[in-house]
MIVEX-725434 format. One record per atom (N, C-alpha, C): residue in three letters; x, y, z. Coordinates in steps of 0.02 Angstrom, whole numbers, padded with zeros to 5 digits, always signed. Atoms other than C-alpha are relative to their C-alpha. Layout:
BEGIN
AlaXYZ;...
//
This chain:
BEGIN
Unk-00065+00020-00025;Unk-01119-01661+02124;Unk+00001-00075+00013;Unk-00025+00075-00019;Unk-01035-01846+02128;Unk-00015-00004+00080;Unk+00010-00003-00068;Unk-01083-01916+02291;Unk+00049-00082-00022;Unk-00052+00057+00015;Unk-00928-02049+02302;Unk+00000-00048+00076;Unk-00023+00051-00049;Unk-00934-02210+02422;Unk+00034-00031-00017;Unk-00049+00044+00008;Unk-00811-02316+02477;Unk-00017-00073+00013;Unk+00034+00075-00012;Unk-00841-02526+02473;Unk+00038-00040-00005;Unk-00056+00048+00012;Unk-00714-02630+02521;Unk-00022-00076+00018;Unk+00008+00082+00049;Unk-00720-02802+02469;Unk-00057-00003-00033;Unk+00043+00019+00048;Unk-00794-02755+02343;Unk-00006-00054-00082;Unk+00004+00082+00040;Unk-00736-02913+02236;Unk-00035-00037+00032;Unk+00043+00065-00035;Unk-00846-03015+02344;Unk-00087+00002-00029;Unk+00072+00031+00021;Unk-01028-03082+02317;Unk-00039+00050+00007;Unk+00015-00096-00026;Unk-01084-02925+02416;Unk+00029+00024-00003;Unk-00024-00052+00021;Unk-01002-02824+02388;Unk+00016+00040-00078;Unk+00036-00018+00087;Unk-01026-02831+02191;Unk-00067+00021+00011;Unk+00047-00024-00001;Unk-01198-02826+02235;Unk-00022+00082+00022;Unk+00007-00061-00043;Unk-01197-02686+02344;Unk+00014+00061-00065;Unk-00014-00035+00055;Unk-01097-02597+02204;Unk-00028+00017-00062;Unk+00053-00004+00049;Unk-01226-02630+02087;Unk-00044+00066+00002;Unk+00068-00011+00007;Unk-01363-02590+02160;Unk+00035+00093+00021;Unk-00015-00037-00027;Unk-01280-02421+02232;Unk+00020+00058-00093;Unk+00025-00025+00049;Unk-01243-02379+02051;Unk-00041+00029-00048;Unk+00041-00022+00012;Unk-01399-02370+01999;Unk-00025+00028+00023;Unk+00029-00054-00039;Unk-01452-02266+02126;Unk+00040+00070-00021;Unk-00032-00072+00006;Unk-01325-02119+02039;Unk+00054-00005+00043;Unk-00064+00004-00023;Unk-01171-02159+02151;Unk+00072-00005-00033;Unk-00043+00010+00052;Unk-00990-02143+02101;Unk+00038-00055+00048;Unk+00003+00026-00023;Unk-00904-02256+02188;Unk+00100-00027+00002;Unk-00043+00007-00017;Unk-00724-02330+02251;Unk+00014-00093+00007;Unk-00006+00073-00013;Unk-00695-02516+02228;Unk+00058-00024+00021;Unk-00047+00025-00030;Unk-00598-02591+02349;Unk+00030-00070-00008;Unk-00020+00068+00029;Unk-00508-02758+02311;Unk+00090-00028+00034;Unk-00069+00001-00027;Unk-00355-02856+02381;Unk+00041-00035-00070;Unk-00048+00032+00046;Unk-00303-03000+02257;Unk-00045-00008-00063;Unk+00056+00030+00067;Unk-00451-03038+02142;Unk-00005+00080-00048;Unk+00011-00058+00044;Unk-00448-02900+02028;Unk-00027-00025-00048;Unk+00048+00008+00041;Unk-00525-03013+01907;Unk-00060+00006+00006;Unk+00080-00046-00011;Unk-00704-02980+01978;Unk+00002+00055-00001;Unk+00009-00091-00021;Unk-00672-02808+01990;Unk+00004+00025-00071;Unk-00022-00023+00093;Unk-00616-02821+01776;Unk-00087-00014-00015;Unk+00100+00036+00032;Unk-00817-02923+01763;Unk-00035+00040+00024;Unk+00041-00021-00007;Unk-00885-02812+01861;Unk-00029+00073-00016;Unk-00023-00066+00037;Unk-00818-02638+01789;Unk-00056+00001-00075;Unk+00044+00006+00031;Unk-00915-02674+01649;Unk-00083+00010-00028;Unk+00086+00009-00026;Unk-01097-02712+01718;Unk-00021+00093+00029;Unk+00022-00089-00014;Unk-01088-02510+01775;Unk+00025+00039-00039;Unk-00022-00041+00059;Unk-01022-02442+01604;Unk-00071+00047-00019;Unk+00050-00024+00041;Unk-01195-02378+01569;Unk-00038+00039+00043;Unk+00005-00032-00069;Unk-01220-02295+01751;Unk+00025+00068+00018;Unk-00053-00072-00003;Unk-01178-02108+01791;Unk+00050+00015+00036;Unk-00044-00026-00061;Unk-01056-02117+01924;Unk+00088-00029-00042;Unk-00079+00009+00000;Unk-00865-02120+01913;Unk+00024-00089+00041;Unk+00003+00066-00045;Unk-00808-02322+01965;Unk+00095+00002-00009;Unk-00076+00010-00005;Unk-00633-02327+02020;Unk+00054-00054+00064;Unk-00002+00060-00056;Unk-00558-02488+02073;Unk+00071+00033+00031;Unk-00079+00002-00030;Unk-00409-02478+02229;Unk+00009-00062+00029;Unk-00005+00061-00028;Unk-00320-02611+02289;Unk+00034+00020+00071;Unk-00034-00020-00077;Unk-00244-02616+02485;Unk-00023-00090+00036;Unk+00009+00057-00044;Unk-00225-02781+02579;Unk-00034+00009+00076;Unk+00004-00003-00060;Unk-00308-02751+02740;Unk+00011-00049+00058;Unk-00017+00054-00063;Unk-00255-02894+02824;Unk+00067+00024+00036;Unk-00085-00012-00020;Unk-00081-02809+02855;Unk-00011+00070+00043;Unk+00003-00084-00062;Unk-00063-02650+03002;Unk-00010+00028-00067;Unk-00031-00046+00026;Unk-00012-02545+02864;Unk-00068+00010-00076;Unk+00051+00009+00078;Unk-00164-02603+02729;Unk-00040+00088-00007;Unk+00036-00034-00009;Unk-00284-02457+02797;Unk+00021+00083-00046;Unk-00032-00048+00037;Unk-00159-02331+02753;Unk+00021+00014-00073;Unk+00015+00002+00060;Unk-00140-02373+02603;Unk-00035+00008-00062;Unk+00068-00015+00037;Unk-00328-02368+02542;Unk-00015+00071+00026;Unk+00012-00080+00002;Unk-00348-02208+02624;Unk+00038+00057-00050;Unk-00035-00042+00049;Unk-00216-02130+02546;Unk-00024-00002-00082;Unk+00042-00007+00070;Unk-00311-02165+02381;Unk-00052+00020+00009;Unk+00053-00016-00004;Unk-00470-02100+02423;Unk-00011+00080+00015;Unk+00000-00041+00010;Unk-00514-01923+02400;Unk-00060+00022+00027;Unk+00078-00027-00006;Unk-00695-01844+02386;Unk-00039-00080+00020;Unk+00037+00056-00047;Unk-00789-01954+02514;Unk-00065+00028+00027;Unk+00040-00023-00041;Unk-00981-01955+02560;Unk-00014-00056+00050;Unk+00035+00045-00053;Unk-01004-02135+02636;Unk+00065-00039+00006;Unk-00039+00050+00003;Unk-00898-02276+02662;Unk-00056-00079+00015;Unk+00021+00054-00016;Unk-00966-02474+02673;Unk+00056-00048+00017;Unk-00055+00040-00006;Unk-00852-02583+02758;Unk-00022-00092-00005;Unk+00034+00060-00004;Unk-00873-02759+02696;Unk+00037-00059-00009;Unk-00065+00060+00012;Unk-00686-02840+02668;Unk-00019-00050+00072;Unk-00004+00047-00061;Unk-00688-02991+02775;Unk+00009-00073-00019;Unk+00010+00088+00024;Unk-00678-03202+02772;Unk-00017-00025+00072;Unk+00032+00059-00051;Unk-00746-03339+02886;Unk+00067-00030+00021;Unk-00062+00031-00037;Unk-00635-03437+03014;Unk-00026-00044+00026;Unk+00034+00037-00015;Unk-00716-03603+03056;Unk+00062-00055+00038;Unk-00050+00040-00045;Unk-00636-03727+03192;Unk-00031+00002+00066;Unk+00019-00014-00064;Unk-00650-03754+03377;Unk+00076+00031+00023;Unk-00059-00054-00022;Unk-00562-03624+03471;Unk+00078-00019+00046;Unk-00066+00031-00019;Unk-00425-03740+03553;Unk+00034-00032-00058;Unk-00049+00043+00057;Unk-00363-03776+03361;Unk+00019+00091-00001;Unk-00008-00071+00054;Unk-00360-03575+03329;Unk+00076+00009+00004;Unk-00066-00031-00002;Unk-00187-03512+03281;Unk+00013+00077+00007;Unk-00006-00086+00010;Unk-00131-03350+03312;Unk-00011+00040-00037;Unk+00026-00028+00067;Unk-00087-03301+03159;Unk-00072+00007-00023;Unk+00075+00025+00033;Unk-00278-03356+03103;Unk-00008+00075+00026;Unk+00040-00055-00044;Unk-00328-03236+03247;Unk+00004+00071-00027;Unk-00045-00083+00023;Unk-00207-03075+03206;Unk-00034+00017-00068;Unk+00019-00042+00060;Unk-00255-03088+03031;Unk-00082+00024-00003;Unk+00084-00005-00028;Unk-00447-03113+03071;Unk-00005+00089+00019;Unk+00023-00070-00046;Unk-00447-02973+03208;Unk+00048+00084-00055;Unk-00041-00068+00034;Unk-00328-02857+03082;Unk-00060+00016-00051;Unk+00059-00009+00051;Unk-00460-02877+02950;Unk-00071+00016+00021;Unk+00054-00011-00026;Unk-00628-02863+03044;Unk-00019+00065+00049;Unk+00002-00001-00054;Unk-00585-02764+03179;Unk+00062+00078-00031;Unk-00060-00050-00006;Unk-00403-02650+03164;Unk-00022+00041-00065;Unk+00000-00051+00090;Unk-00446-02596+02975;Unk-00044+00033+00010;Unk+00062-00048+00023;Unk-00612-02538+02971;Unk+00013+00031+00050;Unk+00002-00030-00053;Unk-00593-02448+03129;Unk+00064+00059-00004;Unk-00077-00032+00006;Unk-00407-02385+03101;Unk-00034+00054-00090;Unk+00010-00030+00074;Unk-00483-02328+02898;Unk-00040+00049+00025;Unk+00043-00056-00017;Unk-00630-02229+02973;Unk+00034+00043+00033;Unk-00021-00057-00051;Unk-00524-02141+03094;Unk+00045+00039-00054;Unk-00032-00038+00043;Unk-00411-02092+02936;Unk-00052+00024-00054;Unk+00059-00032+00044;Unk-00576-02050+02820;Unk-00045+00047+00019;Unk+00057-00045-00042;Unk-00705-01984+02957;Unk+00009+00080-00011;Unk+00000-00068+00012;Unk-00619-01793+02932;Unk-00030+00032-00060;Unk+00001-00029+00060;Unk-00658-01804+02758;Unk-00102+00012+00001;Unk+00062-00015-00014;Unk-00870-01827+02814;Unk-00022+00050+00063;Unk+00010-00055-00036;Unk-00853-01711+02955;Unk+00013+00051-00033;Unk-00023-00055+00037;Unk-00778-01584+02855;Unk-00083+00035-00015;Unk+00052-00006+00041;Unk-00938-01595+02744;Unk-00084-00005+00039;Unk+00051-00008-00061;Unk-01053-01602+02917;Unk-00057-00064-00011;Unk+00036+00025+00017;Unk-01139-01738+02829;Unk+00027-00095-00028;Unk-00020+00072+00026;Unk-01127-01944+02777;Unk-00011-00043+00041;Unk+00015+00061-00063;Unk-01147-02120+02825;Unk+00051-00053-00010;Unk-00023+00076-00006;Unk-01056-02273+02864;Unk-00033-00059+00013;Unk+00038+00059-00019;Unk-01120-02449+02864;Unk+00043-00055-00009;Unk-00043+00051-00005;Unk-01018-02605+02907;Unk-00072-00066-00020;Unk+00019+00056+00013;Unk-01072-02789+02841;Unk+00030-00043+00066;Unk-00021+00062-00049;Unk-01069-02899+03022;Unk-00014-00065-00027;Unk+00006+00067+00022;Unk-01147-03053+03040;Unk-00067-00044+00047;Unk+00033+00045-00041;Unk-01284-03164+03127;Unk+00027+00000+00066;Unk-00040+00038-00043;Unk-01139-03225+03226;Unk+00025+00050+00040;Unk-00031-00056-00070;Unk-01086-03055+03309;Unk-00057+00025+00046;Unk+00073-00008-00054;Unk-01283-03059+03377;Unk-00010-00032+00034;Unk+00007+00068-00040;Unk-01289-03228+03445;Unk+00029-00044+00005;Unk-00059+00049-00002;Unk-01120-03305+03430;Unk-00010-00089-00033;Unk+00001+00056+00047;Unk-01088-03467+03333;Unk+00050-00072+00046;Unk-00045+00064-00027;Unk-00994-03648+03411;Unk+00026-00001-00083;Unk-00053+00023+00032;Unk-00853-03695+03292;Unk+00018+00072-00039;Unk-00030-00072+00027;Unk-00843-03486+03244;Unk-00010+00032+00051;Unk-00011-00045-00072;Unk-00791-03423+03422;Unk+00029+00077-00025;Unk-00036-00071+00018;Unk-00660-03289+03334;Unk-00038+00032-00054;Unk+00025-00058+00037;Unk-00768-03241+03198;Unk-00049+00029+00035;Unk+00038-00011-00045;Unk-00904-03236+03295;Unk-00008+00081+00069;Unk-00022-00046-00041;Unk-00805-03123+03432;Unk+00011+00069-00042;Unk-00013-00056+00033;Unk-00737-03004+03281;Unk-00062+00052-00016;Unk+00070-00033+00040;Unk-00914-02979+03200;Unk-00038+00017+00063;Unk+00009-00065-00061;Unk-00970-02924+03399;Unk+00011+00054+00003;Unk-00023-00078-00007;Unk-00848-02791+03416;Unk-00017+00020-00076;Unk+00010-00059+00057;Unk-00893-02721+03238;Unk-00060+00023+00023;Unk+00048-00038-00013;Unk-01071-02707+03324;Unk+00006+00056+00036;Unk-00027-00038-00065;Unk-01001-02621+03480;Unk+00032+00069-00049;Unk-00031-00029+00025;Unk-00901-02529+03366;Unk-00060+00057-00047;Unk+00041-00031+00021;Unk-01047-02468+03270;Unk-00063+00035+00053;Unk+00042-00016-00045;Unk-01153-02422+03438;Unk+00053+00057+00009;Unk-00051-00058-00018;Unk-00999-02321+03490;Unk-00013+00072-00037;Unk-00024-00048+00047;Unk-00964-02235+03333;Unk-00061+00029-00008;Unk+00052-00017+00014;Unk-01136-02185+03299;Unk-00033+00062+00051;Unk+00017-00053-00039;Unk-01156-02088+03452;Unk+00064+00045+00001;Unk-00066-00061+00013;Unk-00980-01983+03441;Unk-00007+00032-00088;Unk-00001-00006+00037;Unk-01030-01959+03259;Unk-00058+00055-00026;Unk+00046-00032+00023;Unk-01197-01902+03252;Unk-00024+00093+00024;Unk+00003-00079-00026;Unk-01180-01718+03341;Unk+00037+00050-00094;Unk-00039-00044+00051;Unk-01076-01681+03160;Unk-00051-00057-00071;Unk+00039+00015+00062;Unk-01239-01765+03033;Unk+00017-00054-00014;Unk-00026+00061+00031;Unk-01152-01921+03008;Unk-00038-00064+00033;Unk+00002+00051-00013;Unk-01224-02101+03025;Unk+00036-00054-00022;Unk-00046+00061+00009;Unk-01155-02274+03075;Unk-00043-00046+00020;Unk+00052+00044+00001;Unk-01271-02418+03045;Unk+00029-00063-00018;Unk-00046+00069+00001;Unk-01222-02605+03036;Unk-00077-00040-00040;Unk+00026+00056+00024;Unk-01312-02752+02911;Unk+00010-00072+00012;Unk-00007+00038-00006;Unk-01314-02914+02980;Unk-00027-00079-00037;Unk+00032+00052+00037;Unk-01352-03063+02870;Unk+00014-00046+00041;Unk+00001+00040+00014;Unk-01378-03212+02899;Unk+00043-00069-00051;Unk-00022+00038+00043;Unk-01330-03366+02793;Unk-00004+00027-00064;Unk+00016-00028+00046;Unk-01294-03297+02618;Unk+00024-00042-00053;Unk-00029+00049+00037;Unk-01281-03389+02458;Unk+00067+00047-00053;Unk-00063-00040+00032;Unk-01090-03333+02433;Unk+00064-00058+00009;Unk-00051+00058-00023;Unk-00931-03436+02406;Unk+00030-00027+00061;Unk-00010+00007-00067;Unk-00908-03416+02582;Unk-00045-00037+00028;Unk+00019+00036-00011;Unk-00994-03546+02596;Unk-00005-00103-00057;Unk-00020+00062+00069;Unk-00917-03677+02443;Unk+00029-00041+00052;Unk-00043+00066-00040;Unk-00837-03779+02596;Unk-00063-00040+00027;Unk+00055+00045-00021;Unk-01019-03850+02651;Unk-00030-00050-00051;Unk+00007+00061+00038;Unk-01071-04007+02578;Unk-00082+00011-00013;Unk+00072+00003-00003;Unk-01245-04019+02521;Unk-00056-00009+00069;Unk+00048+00023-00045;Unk-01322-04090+02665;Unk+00008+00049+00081;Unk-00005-00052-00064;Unk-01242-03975+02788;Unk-00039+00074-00035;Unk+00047-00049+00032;Unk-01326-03821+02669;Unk-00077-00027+00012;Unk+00085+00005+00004;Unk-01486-03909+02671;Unk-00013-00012+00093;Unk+00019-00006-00053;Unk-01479-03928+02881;Unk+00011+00068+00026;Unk+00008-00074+00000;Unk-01439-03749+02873;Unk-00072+00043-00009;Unk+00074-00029+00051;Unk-01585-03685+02761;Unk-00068-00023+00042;Unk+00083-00003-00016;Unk-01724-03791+02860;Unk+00012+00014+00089;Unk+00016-00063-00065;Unk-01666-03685+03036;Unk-00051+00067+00013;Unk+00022-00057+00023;Unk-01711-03545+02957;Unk-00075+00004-00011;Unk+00065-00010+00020;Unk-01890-03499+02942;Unk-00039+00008-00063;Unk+00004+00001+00090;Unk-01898-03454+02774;Unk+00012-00037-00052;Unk-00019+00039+00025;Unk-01824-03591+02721;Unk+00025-00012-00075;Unk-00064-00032+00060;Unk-01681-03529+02603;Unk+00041+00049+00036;Unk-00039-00066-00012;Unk-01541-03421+02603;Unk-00016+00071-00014;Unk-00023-00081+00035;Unk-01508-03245+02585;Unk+00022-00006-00076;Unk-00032+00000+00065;Unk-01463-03193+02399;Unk+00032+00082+00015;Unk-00030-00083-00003;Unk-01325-03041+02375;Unk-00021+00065+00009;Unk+00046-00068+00011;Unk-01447-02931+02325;Unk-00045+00033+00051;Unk+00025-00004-00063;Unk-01543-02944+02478;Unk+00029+00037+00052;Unk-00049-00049-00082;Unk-01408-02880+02600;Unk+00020+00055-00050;Unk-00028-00049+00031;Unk-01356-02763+02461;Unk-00054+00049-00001;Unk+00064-00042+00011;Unk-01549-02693+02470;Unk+00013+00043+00077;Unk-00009-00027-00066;Unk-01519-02664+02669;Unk+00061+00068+00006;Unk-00062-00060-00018;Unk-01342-02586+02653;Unk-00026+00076-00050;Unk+00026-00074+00024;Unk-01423-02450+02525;Unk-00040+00022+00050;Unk+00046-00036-00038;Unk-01570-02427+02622;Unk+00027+00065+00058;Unk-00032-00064-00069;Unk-01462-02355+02776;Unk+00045+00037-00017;Unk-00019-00061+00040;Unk-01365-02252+02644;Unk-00023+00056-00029;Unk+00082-00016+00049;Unk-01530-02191+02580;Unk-00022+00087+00058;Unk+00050-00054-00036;Unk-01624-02012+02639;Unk-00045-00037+00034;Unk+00064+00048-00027;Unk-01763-02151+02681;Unk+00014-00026+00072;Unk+00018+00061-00085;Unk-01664-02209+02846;Unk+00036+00052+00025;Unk-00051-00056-00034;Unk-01603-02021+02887;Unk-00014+00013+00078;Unk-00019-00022-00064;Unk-01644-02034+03059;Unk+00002-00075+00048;Unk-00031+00061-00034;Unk-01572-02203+03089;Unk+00083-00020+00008;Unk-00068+00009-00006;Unk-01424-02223+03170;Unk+00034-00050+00050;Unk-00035+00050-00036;Unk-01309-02354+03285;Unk-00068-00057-00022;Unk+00043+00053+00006;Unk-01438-02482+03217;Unk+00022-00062-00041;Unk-00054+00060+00033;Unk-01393-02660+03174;Unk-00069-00035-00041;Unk+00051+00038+00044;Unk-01525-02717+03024;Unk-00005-00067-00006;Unk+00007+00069+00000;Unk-01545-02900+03041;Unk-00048-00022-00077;Unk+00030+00026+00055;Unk-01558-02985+02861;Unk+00013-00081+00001;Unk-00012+00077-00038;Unk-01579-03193+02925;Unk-00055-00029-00024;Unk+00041+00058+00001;Unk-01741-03249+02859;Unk-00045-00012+00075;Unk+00034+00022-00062;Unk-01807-03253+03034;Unk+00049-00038+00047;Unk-00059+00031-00013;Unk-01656-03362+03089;Unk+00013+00031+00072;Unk-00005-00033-00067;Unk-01619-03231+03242;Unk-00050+00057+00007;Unk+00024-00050-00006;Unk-01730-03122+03289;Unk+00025+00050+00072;
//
């Protein structure tokens, strides 16, 4: 039997990866996407030769109403990965509302508001996992990313919660936190601010996609079946 996850933003850096690598593990899979549907045409491709079913949806989640939308396309469900999101950089007496609303709608109202419309479909089945993509910054908060910072918190909180109301019905909720990752979400740093980045870090380099995409399988995996509300820290050493 198809075992079908869901991976939203999965046009992103990770979230291709993730989709990869989740492919080759025999997954069928649900690609989530808002505007870029051209990664989602490049990446359709790269899993033509893979056994699972790949079926891209689109749903804006930045909007109340996005969540509903992607649910209502989603059918036979064993996991979900929540990984739509963007960076919000500033000091918090420039933030605009708007910024905030859409921020906290996307990080925060969607994934939370989507699971509560999906979760029947893994209770049903007594069995499945969820795993959200946070951030460094919801472990040890960031100066000039107060609101992302705050969002990518409550997704931990959110994943401590859910994990204990979840697991009496087989289900886990596990969180991946990277670190610095080399993803366009990060094309606004200038060289020299990347290279005072990189020698914080212990390891001295970034993260690569594949890396956090190795973590988010793992806690999809039989291998981490009796891990649950746990937040995987992938940083290089960066936070421990």
């Amino acid at each position: 039997m198809k075992k079908f996850i869901l991976i939203t933003g999965a046009s992103g850096a990770i979230g291709q990866a993730i989709a990869l690598k989740l492919a080759q593990s025999g997954h069928s899979l649900y690609l989530h996407y808002n505007r870029n549907y051209e990664a989602i045409e490049k990446l359709l491709p790269q899993l033509e030769n893979e056994r699972g079913e790949f079926i891209p949806v689109q749903a804006d989640l930045s909007k109340p109403d996005g969540y509903k939308n992607l649910a209502s396309k989603v059918f036979s469900l064993d996991g979900i990965v929540h990984n739509a999101g963007h960076a919000l950089y500033g000091l918090l007496q420039d933030l605009e509302e708007e910024e905030l609303a859409r921020l906290v709608q996307m990080s925060v109202s969607s994934p939370l508001l989507l699971t509560k419309e999906l979760v029947p479909k893994l209770i049903q089945k007594k069995k499945g996992e969820i795993v959200i993509v946070t951030s460094i910054w919801g472990q040890t908060g960031a100066a000039y990313e107060v609101a992302y910072s705050t969002v990518k918190g409550a997704q931990i909180s959110f994943v401590k919660a859910l994990s204990k109301e979840l697991a009496p019905s087989g289900i886990r909720v596990n969180a991946v936190a990277p670190g610095a990752v080399e993803t366009p979400m990060l094309s606004g740093f200038s060289p020299d601010e990347l290279s005072a980045v990189t020698e914080e870090i212990p390891m001295l380099r970034l993260a690569r996609p594949e890396e956090v995409a190795d973590g988010v399988v793992f806690l999809l995996s039989k291998q981490s079946s009796y891990i649950t509300g746990h937040v995987l820290a992938i940083n290089g050493g960066w936070h421990i």
